[in-house]
C-alpha atoms as one frame of an Amber mdcrd trajectory, in Angstrom:
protein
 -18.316   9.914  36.353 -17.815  12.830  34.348 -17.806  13.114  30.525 -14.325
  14.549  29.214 -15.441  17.027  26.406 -12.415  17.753  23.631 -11.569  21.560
  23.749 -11.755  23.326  20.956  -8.380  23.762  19.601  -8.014  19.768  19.839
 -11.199  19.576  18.055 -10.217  21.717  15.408  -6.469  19.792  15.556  -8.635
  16.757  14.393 -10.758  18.292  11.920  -7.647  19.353  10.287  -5.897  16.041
  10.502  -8.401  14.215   9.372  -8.848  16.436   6.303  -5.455  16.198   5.647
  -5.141  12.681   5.878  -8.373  11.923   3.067  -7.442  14.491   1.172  -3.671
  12.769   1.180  -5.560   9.230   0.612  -7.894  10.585  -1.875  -4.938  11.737
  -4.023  -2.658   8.871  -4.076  -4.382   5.944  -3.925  -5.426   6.235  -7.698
  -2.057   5.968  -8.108  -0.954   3.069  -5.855  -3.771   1.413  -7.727  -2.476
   1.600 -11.236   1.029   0.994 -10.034   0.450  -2.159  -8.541  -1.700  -3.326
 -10.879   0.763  -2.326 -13.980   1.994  -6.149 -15.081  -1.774  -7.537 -14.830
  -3.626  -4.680 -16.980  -2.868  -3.162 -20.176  -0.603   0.066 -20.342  -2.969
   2.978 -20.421  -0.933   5.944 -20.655  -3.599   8.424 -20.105  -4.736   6.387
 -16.723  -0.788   6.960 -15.813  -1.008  10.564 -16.172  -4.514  11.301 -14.816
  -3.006   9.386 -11.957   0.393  11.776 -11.787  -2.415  14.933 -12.319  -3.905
  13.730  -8.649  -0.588  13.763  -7.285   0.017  17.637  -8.909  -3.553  18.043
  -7.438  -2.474  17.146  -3.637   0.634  19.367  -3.400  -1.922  22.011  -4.402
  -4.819  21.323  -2.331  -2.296  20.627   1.370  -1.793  24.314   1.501  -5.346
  25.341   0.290  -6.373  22.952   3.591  -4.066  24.622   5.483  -5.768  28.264
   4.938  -8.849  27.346   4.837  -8.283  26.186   9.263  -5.382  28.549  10.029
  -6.071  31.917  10.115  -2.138  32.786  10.961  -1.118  30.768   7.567  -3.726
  33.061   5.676  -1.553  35.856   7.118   1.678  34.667   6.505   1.168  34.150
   2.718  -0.205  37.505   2.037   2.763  38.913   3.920   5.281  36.581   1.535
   3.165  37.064  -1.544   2.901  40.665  -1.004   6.606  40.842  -0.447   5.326
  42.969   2.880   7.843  40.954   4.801  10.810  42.307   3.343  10.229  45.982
   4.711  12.439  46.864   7.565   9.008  47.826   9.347   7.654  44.250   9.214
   6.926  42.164  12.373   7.698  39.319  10.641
């Protein structure tokens, strides 16, 4: 029988996913941690906000993610940051 081989764009679909997804776990579980173990271990205020700084972190680092696979997204900042889509003459 033959071997079905993922096509690119699903491969890349995955990749991105799965970055997405770590980088989502890597963020907040610090977070989950310290919140469900607040009534066993001592207040540590600076744990609490290290823990809010990861959260900051992620809602920085999903569009980052996003450029860094998307070529299109790259694109469509520059045009909004460049304020290139206002012009009558945009495409966009």
């Amino acid at each position: 029988s033959k071997a079905i081989v993922p096509q690119k764009s699903e491969t890349k679909a995955a990749k991105t996913l799965g970055g997405l997804i770590a980088i989502y776990f890597l963020c907040w579980t610090p977070y989950f941690v310290v919140s469900l173990t607040a009534e066993t271990l001592p207040y540590n205020p600076t744990v609490l906000h290290v823990t809010y700084w990861f959260l900051y972190i992620h809602s920085c680092i999903n569009p980052l993610m996003y450029a860094l696979f998307y070529p299109w997204f790259r694109i469509s900042v520059k045009h909004i940051l460049t304020l290139s889509i206002l012009h009558s003459s945009s495409s966009y």
